[in-house]
N, CA, C and O atoms as CSV, one atom per row, in Angstrom:
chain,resi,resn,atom,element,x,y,z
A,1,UNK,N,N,-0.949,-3.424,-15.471
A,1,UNK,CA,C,-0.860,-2.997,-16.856
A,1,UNK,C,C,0.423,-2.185,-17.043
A,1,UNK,O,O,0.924,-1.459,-16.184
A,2,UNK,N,N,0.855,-2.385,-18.185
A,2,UNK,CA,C,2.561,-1.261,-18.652
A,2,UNK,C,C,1.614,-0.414,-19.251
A,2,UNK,O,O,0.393,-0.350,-19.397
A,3,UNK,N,N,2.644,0.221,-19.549
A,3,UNK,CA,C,2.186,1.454,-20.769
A,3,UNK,C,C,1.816,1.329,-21.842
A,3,UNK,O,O,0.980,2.115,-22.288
A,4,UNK,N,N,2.428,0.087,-22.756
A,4,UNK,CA,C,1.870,-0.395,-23.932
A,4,UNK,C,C,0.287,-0.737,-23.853
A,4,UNK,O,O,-0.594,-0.416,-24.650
A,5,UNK,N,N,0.185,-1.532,-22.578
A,5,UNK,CA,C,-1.603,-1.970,-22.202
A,5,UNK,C,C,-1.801,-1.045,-21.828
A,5,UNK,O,O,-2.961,-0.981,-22.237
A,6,UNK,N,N,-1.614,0.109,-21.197
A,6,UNK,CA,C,-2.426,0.944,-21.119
A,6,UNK,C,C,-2.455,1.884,-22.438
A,6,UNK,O,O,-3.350,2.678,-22.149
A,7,UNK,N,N,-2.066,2.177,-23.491
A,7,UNK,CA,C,-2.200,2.692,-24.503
A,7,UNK,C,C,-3.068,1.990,-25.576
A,7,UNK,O,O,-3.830,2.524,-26.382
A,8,UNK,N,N,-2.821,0.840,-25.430
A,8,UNK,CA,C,-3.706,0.041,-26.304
A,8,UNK,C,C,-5.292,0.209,-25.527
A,8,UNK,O,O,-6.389,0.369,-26.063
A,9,UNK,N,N,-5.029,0.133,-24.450
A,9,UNK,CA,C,-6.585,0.496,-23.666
A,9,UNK,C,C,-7.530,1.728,-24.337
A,9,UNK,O,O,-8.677,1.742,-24.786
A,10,UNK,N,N,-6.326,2.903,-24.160
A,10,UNK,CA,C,-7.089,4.073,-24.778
A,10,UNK,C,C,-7.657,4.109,-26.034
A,10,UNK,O,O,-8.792,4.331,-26.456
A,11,UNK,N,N,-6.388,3.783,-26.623
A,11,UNK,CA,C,-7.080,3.542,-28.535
A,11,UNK,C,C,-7.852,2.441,-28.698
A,11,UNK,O,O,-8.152,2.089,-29.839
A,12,UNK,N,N,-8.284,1.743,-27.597
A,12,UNK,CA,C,-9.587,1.261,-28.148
A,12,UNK,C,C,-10.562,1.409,-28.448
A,12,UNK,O,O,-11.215,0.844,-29.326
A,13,UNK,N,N,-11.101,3.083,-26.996
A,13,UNK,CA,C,-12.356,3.625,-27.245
A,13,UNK,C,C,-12.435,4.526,-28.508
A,13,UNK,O,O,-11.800,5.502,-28.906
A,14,UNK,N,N,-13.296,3.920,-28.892
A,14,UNK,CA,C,-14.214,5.009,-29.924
A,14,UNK,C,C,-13.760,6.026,-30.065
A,14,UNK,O,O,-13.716,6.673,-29.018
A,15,UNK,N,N,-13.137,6.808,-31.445
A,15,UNK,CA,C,-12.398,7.689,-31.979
A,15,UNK,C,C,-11.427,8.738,-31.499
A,15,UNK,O,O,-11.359,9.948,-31.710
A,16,UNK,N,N,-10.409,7.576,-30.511
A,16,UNK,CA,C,-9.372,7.728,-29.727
A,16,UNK,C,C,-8.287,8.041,-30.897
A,16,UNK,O,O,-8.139,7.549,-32.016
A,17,UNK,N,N,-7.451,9.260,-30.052
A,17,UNK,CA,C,-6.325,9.555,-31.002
A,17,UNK,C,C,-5.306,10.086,-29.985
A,17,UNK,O,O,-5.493,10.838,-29.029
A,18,UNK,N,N,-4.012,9.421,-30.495
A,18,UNK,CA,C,-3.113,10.064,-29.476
A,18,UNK,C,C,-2.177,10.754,-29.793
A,18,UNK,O,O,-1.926,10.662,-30.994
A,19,UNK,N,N,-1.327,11.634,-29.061
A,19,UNK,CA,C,-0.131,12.991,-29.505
A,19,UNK,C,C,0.556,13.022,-28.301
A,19,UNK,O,O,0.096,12.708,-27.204
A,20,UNK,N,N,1.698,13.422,-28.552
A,20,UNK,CA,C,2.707,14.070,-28.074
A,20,UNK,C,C,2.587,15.677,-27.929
A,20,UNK,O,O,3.436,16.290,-28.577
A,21,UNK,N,N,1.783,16.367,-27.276
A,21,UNK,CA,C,1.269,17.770,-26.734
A,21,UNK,C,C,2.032,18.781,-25.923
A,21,UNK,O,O,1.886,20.003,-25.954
A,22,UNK,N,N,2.868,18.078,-25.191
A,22,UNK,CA,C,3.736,18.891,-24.375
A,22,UNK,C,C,5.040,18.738,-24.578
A,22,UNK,O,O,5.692,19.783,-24.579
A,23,UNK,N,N,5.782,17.445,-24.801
A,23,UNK,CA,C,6.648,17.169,-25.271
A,23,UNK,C,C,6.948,15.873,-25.571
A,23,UNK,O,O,5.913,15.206,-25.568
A,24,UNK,N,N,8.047,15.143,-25.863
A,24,UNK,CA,C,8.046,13.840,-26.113
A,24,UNK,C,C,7.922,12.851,-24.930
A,24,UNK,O,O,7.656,11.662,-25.108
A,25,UNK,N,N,8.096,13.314,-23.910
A,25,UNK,CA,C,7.983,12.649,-22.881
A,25,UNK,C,C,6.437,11.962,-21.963
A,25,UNK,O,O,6.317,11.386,-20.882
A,26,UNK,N,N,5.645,12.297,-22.818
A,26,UNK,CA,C,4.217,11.851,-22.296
A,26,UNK,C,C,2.864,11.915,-23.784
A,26,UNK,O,O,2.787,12.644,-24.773
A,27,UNK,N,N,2.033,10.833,-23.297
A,27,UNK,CA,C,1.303,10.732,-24.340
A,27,UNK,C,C,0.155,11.072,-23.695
A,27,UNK,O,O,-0.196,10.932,-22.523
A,28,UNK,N,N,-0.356,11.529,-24.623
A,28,UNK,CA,C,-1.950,12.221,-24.059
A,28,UNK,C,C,-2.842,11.665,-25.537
A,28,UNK,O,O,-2.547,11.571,-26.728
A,29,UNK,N,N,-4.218,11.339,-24.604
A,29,UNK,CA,C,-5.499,10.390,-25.562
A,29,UNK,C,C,-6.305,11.532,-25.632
A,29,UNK,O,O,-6.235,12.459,-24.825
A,30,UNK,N,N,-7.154,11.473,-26.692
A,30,UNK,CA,C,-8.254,12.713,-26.861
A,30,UNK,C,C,-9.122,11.756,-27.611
A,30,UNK,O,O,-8.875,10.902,-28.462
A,31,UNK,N,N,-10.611,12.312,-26.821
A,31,UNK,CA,C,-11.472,12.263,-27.967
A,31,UNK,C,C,-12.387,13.418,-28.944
A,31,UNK,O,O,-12.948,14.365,-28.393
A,32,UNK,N,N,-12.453,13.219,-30.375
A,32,UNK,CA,C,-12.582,14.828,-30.358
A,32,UNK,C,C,-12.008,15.353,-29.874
A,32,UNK,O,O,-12.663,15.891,-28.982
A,33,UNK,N,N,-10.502,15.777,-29.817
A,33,UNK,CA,C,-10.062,16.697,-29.297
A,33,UNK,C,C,-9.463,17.284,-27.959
A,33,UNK,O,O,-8.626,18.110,-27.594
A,34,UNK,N,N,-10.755,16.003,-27.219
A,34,UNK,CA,C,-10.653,16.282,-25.786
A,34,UNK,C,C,-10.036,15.363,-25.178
A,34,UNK,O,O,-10.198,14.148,-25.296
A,35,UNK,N,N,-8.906,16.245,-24.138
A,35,UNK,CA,C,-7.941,14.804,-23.719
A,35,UNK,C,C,-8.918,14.378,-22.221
A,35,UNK,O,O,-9.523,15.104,-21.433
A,36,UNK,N,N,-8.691,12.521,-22.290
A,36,UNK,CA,C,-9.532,12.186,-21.040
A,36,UNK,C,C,-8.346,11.810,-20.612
A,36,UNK,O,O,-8.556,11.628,-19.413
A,37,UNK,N,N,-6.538,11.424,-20.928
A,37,UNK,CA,C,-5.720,10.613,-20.055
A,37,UNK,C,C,-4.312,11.460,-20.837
A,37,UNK,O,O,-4.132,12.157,-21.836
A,38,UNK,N,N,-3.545,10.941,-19.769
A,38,UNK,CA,C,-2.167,11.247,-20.254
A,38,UNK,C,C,-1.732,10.536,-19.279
A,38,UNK,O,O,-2.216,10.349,-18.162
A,39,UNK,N,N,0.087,9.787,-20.204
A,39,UNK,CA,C,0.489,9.431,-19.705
A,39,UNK,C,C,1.612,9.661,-19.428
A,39,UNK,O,O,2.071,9.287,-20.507
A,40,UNK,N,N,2.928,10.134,-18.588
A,40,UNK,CA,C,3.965,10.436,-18.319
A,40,UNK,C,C,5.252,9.273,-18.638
A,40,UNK,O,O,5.613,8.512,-17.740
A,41,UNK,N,N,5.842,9.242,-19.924
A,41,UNK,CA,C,6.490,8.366,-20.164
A,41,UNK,C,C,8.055,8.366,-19.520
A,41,UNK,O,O,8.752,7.364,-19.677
A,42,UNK,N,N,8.563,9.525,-18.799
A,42,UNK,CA,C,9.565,9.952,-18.127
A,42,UNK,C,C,9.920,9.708,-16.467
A,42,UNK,O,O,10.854,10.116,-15.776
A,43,UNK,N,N,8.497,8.680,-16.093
A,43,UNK,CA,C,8.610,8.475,-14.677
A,43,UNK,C,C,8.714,7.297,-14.460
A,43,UNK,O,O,8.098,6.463,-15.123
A,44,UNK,N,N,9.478,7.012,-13.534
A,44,UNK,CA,C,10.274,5.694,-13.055
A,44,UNK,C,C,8.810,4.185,-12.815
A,44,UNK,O,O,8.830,2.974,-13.038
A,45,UNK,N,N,7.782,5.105,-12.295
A,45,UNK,CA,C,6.444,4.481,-12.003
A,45,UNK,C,C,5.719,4.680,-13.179
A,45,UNK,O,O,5.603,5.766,-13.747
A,46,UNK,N,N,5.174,3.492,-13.582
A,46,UNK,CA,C,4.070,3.454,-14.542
A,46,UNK,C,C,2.917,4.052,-14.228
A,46,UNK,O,O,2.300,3.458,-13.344
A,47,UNK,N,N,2.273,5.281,-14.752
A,47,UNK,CA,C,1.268,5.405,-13.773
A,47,UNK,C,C,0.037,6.425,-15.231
A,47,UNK,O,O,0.212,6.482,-16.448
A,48,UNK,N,N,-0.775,6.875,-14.613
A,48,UNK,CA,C,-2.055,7.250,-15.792
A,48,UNK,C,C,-2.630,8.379,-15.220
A,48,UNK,O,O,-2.896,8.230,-14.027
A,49,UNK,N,N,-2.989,9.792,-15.845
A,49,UNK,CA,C,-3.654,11.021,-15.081
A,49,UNK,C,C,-4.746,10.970,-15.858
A,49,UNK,O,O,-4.688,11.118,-17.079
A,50,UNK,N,N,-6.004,10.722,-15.101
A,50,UNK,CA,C,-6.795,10.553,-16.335
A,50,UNK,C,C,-8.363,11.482,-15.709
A,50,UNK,O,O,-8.194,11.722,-14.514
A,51,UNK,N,N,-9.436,11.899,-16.098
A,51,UNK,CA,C,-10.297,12.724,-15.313
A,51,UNK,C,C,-11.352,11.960,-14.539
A,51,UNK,O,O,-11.317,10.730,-14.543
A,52,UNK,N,N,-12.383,12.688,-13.807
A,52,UNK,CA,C,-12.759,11.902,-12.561
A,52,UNK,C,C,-13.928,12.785,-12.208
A,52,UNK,O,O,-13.621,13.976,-12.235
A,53,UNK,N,N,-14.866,12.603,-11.965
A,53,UNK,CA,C,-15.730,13.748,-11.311
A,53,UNK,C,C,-15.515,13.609,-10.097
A,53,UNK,O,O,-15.199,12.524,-9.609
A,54,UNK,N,N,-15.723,15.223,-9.094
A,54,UNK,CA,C,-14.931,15.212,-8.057
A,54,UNK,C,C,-14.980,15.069,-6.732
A,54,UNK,O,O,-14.317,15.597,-5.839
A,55,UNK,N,N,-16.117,14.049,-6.710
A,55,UNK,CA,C,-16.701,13.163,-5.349
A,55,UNK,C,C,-16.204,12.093,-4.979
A,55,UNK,O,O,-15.815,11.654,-3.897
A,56,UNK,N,N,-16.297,11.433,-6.777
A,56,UNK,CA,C,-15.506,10.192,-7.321
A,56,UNK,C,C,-13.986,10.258,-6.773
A,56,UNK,O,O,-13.572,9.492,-5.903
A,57,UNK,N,N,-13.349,11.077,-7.271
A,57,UNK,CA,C,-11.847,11.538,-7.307
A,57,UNK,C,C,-11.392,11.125,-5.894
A,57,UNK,O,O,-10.616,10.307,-5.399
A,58,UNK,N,N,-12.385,12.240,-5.413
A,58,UNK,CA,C,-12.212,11.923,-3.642
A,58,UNK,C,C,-12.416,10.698,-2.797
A,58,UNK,O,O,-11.784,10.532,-1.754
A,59,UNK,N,N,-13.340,9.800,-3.272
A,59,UNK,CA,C,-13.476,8.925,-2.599
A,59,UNK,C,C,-12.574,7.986,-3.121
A,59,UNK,O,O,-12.144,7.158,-2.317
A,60,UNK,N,N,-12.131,7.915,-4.456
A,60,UNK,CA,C,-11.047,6.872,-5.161
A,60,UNK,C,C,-9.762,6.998,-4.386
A,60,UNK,O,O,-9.021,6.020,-4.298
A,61,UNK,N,N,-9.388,8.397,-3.693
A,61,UNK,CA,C,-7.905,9.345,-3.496
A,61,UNK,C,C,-8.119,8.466,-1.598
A,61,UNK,O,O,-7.080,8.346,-0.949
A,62,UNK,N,N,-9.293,8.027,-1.036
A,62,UNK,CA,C,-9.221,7.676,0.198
A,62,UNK,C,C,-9.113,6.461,0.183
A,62,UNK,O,O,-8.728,5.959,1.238
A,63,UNK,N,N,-9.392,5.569,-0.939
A,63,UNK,CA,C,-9.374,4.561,-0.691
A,63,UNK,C,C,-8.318,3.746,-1.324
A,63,UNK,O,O,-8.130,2.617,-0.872
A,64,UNK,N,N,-7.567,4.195,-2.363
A,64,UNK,CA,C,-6.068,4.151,-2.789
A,64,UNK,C,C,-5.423,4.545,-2.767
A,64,UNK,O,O,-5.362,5.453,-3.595
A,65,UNK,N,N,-4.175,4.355,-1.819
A,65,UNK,CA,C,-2.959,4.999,-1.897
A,65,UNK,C,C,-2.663,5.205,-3.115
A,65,UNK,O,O,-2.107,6.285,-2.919
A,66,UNK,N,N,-2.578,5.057,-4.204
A,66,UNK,CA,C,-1.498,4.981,-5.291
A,66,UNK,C,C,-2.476,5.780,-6.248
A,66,UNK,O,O,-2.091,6.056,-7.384
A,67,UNK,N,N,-3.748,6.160,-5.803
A,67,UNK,CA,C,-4.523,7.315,-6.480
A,67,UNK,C,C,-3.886,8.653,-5.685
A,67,UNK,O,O,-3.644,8.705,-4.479
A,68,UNK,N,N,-3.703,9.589,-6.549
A,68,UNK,CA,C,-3.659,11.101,-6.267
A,68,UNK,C,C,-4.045,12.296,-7.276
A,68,UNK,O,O,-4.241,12.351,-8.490
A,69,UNK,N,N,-4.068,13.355,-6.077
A,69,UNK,CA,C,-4.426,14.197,-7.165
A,69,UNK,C,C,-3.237,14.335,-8.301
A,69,UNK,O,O,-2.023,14.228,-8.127
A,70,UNK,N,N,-3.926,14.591,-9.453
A,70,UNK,CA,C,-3.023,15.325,-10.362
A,70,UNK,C,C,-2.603,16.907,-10.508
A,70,UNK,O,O,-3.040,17.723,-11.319
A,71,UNK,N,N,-1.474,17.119,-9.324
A,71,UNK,CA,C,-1.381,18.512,-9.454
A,71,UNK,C,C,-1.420,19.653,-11.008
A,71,UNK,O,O,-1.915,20.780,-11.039
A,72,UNK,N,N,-0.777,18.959,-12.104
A,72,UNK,CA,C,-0.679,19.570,-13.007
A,72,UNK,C,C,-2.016,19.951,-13.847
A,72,UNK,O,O,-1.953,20.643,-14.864
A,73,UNK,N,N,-2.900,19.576,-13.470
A,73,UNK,CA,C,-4.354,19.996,-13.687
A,73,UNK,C,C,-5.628,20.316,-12.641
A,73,UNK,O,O,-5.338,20.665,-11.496
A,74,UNK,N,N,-6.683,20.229,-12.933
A,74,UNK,CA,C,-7.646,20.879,-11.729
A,74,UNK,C,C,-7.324,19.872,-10.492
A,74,UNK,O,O,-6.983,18.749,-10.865
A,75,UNK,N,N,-7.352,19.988,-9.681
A,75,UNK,CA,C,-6.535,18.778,-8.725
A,75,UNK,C,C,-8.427,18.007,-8.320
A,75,UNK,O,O,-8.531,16.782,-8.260
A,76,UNK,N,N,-9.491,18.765,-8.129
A,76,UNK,CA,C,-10.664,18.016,-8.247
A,76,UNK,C,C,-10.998,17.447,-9.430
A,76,UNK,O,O,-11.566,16.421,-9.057
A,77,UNK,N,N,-11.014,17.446,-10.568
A,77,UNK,CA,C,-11.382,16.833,-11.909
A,77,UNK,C,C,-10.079,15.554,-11.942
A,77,UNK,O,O,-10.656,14.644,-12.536
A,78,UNK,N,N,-8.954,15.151,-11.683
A,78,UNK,CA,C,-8.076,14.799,-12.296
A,78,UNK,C,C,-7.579,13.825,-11.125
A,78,UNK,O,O,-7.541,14.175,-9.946
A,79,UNK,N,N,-7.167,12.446,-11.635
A,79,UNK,CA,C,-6.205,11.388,-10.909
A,79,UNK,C,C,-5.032,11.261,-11.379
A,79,UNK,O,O,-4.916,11.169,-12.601
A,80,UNK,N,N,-3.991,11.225,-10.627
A,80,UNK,CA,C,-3.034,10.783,-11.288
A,80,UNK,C,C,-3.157,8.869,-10.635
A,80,UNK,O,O,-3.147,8.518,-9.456
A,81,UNK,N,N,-3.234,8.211,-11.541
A,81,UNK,CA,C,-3.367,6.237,-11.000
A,81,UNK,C,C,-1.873,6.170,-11.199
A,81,UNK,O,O,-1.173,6.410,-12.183
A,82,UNK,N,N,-1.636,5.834,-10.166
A,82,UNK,CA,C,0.232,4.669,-10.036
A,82,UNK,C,C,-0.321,3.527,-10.019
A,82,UNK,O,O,-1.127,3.138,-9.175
A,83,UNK,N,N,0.264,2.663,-11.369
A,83,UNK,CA,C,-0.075,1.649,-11.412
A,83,UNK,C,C,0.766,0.449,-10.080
A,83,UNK,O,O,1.960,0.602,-9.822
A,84,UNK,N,N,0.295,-0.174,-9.685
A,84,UNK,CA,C,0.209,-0.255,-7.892
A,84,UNK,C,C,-0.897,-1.760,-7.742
A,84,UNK,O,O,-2.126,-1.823,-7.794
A,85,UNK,N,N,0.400,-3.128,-7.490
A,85,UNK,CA,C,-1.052,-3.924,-7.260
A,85,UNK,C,C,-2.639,-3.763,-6.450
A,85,UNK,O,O,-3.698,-4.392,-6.444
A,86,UNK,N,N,-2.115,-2.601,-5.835
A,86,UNK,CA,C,-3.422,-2.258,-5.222
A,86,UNK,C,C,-4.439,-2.344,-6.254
A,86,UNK,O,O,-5.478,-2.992,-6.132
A,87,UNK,N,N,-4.168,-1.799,-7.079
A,87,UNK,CA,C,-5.295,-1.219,-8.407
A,87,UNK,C,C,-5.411,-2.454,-9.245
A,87,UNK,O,O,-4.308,-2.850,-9.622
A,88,UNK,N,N,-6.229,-3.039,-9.569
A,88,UNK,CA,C,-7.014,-3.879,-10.619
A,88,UNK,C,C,-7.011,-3.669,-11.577
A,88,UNK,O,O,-7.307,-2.483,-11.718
A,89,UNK,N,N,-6.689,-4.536,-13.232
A,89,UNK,CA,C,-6.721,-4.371,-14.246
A,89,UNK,C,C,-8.185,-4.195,-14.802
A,89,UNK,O,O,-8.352,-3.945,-15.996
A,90,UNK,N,N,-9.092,-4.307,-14.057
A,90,UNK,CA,C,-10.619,-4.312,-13.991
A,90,UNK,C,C,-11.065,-2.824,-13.505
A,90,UNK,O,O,-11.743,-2.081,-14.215
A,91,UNK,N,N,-10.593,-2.480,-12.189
A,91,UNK,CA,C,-10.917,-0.976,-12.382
A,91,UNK,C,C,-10.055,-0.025,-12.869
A,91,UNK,O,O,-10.324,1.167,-12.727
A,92,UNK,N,N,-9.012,-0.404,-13.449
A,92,UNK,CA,C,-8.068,0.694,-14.068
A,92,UNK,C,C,-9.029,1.008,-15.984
A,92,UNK,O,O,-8.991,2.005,-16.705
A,93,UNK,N,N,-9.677,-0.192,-16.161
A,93,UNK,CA,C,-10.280,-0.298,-17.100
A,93,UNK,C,C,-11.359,0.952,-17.064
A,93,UNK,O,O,-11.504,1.868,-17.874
A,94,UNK,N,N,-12.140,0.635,-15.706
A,94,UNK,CA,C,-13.455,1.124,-15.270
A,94,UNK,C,C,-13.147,2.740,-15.112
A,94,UNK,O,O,-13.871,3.716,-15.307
A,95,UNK,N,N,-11.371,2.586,-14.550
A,95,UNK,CA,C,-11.401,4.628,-14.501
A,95,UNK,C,C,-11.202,4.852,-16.050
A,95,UNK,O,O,-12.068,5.388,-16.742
A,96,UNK,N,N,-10.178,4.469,-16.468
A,96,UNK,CA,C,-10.120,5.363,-18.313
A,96,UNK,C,C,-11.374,5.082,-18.681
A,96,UNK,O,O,-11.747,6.079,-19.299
A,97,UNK,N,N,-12.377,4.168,-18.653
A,97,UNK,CA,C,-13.772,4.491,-19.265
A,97,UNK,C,C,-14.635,5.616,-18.730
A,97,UNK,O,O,-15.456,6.141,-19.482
A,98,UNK,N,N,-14.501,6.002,-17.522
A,98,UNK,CA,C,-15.540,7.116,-16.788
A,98,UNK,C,C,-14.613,8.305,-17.127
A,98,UNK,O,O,-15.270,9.338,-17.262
A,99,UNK,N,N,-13.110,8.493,-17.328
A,99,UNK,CA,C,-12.566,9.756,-17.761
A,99,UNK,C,C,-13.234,9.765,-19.465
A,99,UNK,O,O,-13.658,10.841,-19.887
A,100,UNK,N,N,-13.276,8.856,-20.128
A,100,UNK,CA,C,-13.729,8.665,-21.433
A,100,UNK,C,C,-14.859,9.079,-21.452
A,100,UNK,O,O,-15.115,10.059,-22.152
A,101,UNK,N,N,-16.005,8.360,-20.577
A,101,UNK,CA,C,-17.307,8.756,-20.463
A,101,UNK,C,C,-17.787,10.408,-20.747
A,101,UNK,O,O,-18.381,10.997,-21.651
A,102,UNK,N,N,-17.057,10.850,-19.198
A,102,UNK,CA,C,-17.333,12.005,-19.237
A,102,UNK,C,C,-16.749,13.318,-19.632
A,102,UNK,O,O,-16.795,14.379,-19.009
A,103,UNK,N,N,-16.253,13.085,-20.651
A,103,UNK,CA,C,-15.458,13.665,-22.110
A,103,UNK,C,C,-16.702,14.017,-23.231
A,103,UNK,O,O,-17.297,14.950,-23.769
A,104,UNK,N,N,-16.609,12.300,-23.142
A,104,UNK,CA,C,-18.087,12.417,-24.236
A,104,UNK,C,C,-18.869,12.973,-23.949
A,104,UNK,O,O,-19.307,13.688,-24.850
A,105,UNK,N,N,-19.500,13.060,-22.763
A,105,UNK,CA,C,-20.816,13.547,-22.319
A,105,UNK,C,C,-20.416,15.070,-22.510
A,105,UNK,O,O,-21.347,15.734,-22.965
A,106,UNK,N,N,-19.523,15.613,-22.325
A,106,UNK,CA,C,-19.308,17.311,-22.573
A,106,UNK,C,C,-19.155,17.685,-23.848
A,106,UNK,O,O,-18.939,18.852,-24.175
A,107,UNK,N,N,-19.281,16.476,-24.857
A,107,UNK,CA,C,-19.073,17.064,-26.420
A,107,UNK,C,C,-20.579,17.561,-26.857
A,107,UNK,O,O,-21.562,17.094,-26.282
A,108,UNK,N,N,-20.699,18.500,-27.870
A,108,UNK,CA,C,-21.579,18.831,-28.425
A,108,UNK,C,C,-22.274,17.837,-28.873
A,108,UNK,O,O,-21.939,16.695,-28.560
A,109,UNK,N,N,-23.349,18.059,-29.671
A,109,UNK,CA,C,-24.207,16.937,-30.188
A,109,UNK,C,C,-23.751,16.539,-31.202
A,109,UNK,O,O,-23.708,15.398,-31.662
A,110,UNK,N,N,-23.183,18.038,-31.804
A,110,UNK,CA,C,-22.251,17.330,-33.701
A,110,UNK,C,C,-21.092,16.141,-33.195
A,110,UNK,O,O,-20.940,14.958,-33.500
A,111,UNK,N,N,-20.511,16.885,-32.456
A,111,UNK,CA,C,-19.126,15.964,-32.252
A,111,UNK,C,C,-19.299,14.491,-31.577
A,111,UNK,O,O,-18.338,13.727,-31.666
A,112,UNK,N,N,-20.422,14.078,-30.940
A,112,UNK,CA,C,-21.129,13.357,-30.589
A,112,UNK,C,C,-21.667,12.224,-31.737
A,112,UNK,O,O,-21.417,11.020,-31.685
A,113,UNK,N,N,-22.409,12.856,-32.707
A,113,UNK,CA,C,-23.165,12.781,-34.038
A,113,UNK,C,C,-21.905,11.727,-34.795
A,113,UNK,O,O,-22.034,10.595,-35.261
A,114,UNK,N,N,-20.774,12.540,-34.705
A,114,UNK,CA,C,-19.440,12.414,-35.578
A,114,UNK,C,C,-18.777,10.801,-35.122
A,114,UNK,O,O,-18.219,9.887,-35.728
A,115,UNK,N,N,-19.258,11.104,-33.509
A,115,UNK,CA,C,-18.488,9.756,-32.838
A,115,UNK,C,C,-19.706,8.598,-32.944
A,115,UNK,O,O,-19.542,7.482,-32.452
A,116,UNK,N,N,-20.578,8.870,-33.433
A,116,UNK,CA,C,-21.763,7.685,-33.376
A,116,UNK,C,C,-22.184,7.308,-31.959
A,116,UNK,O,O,-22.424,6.242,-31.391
A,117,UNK,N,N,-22.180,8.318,-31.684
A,117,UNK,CA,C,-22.358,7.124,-29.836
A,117,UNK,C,C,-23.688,8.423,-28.997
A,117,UNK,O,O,-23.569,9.599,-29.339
A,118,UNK,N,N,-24.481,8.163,-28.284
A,118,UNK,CA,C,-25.909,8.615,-28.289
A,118,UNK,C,C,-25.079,9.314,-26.556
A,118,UNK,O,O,-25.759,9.970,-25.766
């Protein structure tokens, strides 16, 4: 996936919105508010930091090279994915949905309510 597919990925889920937060150089997805991905548009490698619960993280980080932590955030909550034939357009899908997932799952019930989704 480029960056365009992977952006189009994000704004697909359910009341995805994206910004420029830190500077112009990277895009970050939120839902409600809450960012599940960012992407670094300034690096030579296409790649996606997106969140992870942190068993997951770990076992994703042993079994792909081209998974790492994302230092610039909790380094257990957070992947940085280099996009890397290692990685599958099938589970690159499967991680921005579980960083998505569990976004949602930490929203309140209103903001929840707001996104239609149970």
């Amino acid at each position: 996936m480029n960056i365009e597919e992977l952006r189009e990925y994000c704004l697909s889920l359910k009341g995805t919105t994206e910004c420029f937060p830190f500077d112009e150089f990277s895009l970050v997805f939120k839902v409600q508010g809450k960012m599940f991905a960012l992407i670094p548009l300034d690096n030579p490698d296409t790649q996606i930091t997106l969140k992870c619960d942190p068993e997951r993280a770990i076992a994703l980080r042993e079994e792909f090279e081209s998974i790492v932590p994302a230092y610039h955030f909790n380094r257990m909550h957070w992947n940085s994915v280099i996009i890397h034939p290692t990685i599958s357009r099938e589970l690159l899908c499967e991680l921005i949905n579980h960083s998505y997932d569990l976004v949602v799952k930490g929203l309140s019930r209103k903001l929840k309510d707001d996104l239609d989704v149970c």
